[in-house]
C-alpha positions as CSV (number, residue, x, y, z in Angstrom):
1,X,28.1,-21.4,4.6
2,X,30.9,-22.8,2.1
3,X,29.1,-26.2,2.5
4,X,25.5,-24.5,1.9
5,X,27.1,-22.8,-1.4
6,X,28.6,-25.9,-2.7
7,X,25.2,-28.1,-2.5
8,X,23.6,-25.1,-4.1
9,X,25.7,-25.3,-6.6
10,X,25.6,-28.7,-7.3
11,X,21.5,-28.7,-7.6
12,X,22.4,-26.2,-9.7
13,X,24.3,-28.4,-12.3
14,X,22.1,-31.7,-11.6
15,X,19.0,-29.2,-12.5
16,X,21.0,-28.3,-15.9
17,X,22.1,-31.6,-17.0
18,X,19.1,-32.7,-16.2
19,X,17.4,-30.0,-18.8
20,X,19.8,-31.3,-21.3
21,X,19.2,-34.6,-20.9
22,X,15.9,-34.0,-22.3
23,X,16.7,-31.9,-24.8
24,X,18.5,-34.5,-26.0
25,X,16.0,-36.9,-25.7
26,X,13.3,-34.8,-27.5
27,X,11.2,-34.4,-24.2
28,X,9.6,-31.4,-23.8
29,X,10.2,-29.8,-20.2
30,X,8.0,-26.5,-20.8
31,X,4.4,-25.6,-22.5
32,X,5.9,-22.5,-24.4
33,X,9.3,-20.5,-24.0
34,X,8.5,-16.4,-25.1
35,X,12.4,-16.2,-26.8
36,X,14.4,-13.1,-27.0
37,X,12.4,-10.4,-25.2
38,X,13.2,-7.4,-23.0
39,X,11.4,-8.5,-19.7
40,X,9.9,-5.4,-17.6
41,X,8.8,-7.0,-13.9
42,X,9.2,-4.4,-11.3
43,X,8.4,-6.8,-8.1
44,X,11.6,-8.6,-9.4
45,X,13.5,-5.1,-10.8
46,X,14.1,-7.0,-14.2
47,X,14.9,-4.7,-17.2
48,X,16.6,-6.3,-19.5
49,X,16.2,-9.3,-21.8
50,X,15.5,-13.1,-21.0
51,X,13.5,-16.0,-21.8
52,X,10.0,-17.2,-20.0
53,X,9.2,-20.4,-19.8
54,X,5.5,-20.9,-18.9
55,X,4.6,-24.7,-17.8
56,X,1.1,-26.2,-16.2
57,X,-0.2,-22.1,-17.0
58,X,3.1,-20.6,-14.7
59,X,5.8,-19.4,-14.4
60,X,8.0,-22.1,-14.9
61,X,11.5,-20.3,-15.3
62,X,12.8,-17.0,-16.4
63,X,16.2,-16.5,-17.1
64,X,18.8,-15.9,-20.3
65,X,19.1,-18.7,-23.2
66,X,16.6,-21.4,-22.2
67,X,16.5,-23.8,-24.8
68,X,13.9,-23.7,-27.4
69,X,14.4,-27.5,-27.9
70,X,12.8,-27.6,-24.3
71,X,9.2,-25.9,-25.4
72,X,6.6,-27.7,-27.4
73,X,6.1,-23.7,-28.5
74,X,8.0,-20.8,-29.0
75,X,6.9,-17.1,-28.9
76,X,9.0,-15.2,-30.5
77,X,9.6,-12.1,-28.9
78,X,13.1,-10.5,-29.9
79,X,12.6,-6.9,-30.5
80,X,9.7,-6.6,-28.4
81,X,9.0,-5.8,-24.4
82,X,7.5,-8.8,-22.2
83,X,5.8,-7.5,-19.3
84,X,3.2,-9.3,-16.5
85,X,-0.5,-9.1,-17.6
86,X,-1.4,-5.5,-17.5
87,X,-3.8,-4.7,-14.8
88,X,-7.1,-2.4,-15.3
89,X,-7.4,-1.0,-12.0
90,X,-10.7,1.5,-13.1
91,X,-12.7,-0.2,-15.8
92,X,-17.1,-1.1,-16.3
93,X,-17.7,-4.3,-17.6
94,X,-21.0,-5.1,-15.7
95,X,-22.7,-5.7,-19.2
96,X,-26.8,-6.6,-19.7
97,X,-29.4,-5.8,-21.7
98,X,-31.9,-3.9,-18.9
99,X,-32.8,-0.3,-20.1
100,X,-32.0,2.3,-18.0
101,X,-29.9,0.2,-15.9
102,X,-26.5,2.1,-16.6
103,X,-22.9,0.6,-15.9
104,X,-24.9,-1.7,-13.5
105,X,-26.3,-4.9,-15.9
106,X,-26.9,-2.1,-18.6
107,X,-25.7,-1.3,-22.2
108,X,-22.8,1.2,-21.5
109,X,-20.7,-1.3,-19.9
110,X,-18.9,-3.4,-22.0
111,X,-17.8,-7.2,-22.0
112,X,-14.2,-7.6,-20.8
113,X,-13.2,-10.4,-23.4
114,X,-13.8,-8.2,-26.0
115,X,-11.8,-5.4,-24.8
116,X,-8.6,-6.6,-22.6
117,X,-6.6,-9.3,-24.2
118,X,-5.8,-7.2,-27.5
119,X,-4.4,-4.1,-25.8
120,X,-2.6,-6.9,-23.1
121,X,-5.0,-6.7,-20.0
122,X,-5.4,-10.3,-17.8
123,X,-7.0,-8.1,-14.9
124,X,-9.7,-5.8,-15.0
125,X,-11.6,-4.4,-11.8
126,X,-15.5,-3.4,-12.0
127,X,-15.6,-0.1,-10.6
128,X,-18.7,0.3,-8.5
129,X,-20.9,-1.7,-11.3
130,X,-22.4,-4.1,-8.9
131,X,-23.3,-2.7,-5.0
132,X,-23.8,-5.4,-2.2
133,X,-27.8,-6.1,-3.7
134,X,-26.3,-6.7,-7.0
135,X,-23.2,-8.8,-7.2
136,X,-24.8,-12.2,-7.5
137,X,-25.3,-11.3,-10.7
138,X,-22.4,-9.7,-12.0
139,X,-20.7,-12.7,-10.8
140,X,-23.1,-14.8,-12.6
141,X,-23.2,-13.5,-15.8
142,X,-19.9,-11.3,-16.0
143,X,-17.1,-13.1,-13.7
144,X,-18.0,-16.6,-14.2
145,X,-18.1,-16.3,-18.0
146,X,-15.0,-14.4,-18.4
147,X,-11.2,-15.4,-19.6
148,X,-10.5,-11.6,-18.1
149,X,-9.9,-11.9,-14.5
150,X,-12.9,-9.5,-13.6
151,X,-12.3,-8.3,-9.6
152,X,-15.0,-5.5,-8.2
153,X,-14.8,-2.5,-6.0
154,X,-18.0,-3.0,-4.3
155,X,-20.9,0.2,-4.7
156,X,-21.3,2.0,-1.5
157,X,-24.9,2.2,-3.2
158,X,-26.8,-1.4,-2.9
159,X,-28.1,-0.9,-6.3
160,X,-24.4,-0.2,-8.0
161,X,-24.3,2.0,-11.1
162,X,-28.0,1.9,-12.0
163,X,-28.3,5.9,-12.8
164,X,-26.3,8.7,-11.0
165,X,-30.1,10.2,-10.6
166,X,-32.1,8.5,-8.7
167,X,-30.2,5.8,-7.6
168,X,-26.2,6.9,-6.8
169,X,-28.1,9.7,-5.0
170,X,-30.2,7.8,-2.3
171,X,-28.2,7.8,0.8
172,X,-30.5,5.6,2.2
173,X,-29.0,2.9,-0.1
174,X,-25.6,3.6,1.4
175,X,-25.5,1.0,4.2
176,X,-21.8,0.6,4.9
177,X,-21.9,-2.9,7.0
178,X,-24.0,-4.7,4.5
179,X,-21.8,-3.4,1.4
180,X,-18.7,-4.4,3.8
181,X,-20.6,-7.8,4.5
182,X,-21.0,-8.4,1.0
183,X,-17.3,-7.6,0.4
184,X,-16.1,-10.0,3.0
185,X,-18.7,-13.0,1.9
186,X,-16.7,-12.1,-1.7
187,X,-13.3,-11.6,-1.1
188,X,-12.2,-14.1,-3.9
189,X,-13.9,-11.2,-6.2
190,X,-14.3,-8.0,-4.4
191,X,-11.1,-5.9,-3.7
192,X,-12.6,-3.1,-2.6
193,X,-15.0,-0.3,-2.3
194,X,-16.5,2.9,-5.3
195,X,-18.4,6.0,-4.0
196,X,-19.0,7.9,-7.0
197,X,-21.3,10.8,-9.0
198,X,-22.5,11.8,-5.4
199,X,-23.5,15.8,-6.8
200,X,-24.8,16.8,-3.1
201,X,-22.6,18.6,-0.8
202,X,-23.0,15.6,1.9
203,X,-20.2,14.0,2.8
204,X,-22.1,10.7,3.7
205,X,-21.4,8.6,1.3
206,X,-17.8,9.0,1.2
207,X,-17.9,8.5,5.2
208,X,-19.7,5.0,4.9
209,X,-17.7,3.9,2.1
210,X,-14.6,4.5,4.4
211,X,-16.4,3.0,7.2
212,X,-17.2,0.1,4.8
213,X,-13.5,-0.1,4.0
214,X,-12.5,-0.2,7.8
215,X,-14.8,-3.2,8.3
216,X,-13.6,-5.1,5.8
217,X,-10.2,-3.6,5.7
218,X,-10.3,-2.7,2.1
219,X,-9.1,0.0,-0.1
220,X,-12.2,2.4,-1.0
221,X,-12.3,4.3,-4.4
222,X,-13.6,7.8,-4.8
223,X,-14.8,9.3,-7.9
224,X,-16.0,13.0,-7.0
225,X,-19.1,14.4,-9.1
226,X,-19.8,17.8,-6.8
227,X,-17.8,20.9,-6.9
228,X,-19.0,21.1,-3.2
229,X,-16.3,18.9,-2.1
230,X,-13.0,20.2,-1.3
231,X,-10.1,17.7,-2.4
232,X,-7.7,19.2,0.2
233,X,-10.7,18.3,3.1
234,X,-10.9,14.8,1.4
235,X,-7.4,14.4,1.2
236,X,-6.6,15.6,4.5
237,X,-9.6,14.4,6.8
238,X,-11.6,11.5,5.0
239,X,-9.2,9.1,2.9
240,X,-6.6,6.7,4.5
241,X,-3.4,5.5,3.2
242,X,-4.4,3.2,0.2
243,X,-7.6,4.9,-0.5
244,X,-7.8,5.6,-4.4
245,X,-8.4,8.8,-6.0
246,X,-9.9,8.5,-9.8
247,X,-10.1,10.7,-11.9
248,X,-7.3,12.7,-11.1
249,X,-6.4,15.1,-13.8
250,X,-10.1,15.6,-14.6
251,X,-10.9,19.4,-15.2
252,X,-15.0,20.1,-16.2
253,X,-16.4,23.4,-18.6
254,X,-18.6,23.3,-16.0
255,X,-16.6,23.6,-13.0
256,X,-17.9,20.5,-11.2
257,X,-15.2,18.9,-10.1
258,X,-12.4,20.7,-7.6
259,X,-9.3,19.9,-10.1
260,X,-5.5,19.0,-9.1
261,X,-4.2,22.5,-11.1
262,X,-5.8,25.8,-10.0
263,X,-7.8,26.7,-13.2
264,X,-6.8,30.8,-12.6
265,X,-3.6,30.0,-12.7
266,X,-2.4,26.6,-14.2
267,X,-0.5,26.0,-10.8
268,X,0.2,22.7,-9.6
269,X,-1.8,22.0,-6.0
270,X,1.1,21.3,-3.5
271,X,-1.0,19.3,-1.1
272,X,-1.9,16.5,-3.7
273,X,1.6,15.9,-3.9
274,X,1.8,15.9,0.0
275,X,-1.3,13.4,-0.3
276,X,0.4,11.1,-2.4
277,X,3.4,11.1,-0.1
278,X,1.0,10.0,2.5
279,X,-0.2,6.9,0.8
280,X,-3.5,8.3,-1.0
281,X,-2.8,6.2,-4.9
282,X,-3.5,8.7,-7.6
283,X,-5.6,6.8,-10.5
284,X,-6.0,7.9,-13.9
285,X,-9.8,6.5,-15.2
286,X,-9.4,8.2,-18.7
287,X,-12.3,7.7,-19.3
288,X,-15.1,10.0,-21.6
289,X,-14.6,12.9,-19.6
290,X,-12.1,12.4,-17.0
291,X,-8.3,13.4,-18.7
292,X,-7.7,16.3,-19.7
293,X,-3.8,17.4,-20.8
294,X,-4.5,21.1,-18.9
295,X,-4.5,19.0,-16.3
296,X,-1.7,16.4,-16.7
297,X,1.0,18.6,-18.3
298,X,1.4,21.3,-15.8
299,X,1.1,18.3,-12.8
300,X,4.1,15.8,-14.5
301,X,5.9,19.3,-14.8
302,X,5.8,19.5,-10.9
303,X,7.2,15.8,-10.5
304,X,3.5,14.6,-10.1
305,X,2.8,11.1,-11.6
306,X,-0.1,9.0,-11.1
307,X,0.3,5.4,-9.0
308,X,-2.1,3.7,-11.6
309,X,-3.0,3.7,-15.0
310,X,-6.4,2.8,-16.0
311,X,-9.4,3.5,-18.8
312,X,-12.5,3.9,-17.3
313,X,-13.1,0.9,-19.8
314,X,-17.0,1.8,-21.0
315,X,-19.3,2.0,-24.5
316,X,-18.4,6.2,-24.4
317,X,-14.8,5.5,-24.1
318,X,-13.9,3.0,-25.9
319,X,-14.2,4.9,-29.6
320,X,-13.0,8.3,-28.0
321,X,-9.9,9.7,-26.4
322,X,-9.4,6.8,-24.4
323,X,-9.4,3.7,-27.0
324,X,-7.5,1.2,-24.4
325,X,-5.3,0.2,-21.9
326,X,-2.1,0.7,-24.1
327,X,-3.1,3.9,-25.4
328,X,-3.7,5.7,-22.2
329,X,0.4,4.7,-21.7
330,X,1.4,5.6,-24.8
331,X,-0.5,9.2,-23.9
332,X,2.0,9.2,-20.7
333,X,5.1,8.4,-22.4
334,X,4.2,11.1,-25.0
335,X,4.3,13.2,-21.5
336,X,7.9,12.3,-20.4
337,X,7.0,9.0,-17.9
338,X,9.1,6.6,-18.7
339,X,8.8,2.9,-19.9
340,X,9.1,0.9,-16.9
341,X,7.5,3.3,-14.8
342,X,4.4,3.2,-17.3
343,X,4.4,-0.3,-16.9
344,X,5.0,-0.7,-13.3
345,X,1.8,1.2,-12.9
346,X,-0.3,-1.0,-14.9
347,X,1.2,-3.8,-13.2
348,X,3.3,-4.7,-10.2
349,X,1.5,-1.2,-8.4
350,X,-2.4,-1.8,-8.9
351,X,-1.3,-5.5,-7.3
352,X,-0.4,-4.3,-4.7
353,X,-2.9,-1.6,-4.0
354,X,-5.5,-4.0,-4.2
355,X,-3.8,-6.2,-2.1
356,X,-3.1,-8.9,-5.1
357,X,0.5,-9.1,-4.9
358,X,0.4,-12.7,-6.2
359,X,-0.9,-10.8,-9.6
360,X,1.3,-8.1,-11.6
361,X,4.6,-10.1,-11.6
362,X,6.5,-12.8,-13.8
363,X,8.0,-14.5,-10.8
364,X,8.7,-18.0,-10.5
365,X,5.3,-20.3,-9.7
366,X,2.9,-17.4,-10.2
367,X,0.4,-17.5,-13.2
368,X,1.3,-17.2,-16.4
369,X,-0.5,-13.7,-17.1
370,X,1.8,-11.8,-20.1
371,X,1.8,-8.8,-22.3
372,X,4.2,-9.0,-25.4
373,X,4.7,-5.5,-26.2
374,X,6.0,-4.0,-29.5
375,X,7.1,0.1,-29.4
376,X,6.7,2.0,-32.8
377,X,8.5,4.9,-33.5
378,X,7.1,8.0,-35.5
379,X,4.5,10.7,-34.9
380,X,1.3,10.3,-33.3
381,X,-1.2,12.5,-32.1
382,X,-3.0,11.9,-28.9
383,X,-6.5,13.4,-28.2
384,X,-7.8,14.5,-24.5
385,X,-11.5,13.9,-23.6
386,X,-11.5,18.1,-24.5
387,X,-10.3,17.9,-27.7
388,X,-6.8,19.3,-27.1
389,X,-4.0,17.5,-28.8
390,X,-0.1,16.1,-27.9
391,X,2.4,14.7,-29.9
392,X,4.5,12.3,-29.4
393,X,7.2,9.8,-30.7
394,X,6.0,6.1,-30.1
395,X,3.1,4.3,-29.2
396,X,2.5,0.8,-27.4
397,X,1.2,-2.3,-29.3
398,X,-0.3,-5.4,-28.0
399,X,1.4,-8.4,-30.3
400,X,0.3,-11.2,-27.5
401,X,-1.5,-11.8,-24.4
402,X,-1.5,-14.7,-22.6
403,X,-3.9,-15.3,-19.9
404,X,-3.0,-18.6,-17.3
405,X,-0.8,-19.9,-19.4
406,X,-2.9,-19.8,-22.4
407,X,-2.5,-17.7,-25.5
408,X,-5.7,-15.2,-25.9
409,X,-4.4,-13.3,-28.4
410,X,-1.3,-12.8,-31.3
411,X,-1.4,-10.2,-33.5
412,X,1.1,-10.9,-36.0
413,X,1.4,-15.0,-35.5
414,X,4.5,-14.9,-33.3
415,X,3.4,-17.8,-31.3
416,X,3.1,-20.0,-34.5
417,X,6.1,-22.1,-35.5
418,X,5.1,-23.1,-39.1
419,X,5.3,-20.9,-41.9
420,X,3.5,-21.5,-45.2
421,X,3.9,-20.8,-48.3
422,X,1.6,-19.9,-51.5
């Protein structure tokens, strides 16, 4: 063991003088070092500040000190949180130009590019745009052309999003071993399975999206749309452990969803707490209609967090409650959830609950996906999809993201090492 130690330590040195012999020399041993942040990586339970050095578009090194002389570039994060690529685990970016068509190669999706990098997102997952009949071209024209890594949940419906009426109604598009075929043929995109704005009382289509999800064994998503459906019943007798619940503090004026918090009496539901204790992941999907604080207050009173935080990225969100990524965190800091925990579940958690683990993390050899992260402090009001309003003390900004290595986006120049004067 002392002999083990002892070589250790002597690569150890040899690795070091090796570093400063470049130095030295002028070499460059790293693409970019981020300097001087406070890193947040809860697969390797850091919380407190280092240095990143990103080589070949990974994760080179991260530890305290490195040497700026090493980097051809230098982010200069002191001040400001560092945290792996944030992970959009509910989001609609199957984007086209068909009327009618929906969140499925239709106008109310939106392009990923044009929303992730500036609020820190490398990931985003299509939720139920594209079903088994449509992904060919999502992948065409969406994934293929994007800098955003864009994964899918795969529609139980073969059409995808095209129109909750007709189309998310026909149960004879729900064919779970061609949606699971689909998924399998796909599983370099496709983490998954959506069943979603179902307003029958049948539970069909959330039983062949679970069937679809043992065939391929995947994680499925629901998003309920039917007042008919009992979440205790789904809870207890439909959804596995890993199984995604959206929409979770969603309460309706028109009483169509069965919500988390009795609406009579603003209690707390004990058994979704018992659900989430059994492995069912809570997700937010914000959304246009989907968050309301009636909801969420009275639940994170009871100890009840979500597992993920995501938008419901789409064209009604976007410029309403929601706005992005960071500002769905900011709205649960504002309710008592703290830092890391905000970012572990926009990160290191939706890795793993779509079964990504190499993504969500800042260790060693895994892709350089970063979020630079700035906190403000002061007053600021945040808006649910009902119009009610919180306050709270500080609010997230996205200074840079980089994606692969590569730096997407830099709010206020910290990546640039010359200054110039007028």
């Amino acid at each position: 063991m002392n002999g083990h130690l002892h070589k250790m330590s002597l690569f150890l040195v040899l690795v070091s003088l090796s570093l400063v012999a470049a130095a030295q020399q002028g070499a460059h041993v790293y693409r970019i070092v981020i300097k001087g942040g406070h890193v947040i990586d809860a697969k390797n339970n850091i919380n407190e500040l280092m240095d990143i050095a990103i080589q070949d578009g990974k994760i080179a090194r991260v530890a305290k000190n490195i040497d700026t002389a090493l980097a051809a570039q230098t982010v200069n994060a002191r001040g400001m949180f560092v945290t792996p690529g944030l992970i959009d685990i509910h989001a609609h970016v199957f984007y086209g130009f068909e009327p009618d068509h929906y969140l499925s190669n239709g106008t109310v999706a939106v392009l990923p590019d044009q929303s992730t990098f500036k609020s820190g997102v490398t990931t985003v997952v299509d939720a139920g745009g594209a079903g088994w009949k449509s992904f060919p071209l999502f992948k065409k024209n969406i994934i293929d052309n994007s800098q955003t890594r864009v994964l899918s949940l795969l529609n139980i419906v073969g059409e995808g999003m095209r129109g909750i009426d007709p189309y998310e109604q026909n149960l004879n598009d729900m064919d779970a071993k061609l949606t699971a075929e689909a998924a399998v043929a796909n599983k370099q995109h496709v983490v998954g399975f959506k069943v979603a704005h179902f307003t029958g009382s049948d539970w069909t289509p959330i039983q062949r999206g679970v069937e679809a999800g043992k065939m391929a064994n995947m994680p499925v998503m629901i998003d309920l749309n039917s007042i008919y459906f009992s979440l205790e019943e789904l809870f207890t007798k439909y959804l596995r452990p890993g199984d995604i619940y959206t929409h979770t503090f969603i309460e309706s004026t028109r009483g169509v969803v069965d919500p988390i918090v009795d609406l009579k009496t603003r209690q707390f539901k004990p058994f979704v707490l018992q659900a989430q204790k059994k492995g069912i992941i809570f997700d937010v999907g914000f959304g246009g209609g989907s968050f309301n604080f009636r909801q969420a207050l009275p639940a994170t009173k009871a100890g009840f967090y979500p597992n993920t935080i995501s938008t419901d990225l789409h064209k009604g969100s976007v410029n309403g409650a929601m706005k992005d990524q960071l500002n769905v965190l900011s709205v649960f800091l504002a309710m008592g959830m703290k830092l890391p925990d905000a970012i572990k579940a926009s990160t290191w958690t939706p890795a793993q609950v779509i079964r990504r683990e190499e993504l969500g993390n800042l260790s060693v050899g895994s892709e350089a996906d970063i979020a630079v992260l700035s906190v403000r402090k002061g007053v600021f009001g945040f808006r649910d999809v009902g119009g009610n309003k919180l306050t709270g003390t500080q609010k997230l900004e996205c200074e840079l993201t980089m994606r692969a290595g590569k730096i997407v986006y830099d709010l206020n120049a910290i990546s640039s090492n010359i200054n110039v004067t007028r």
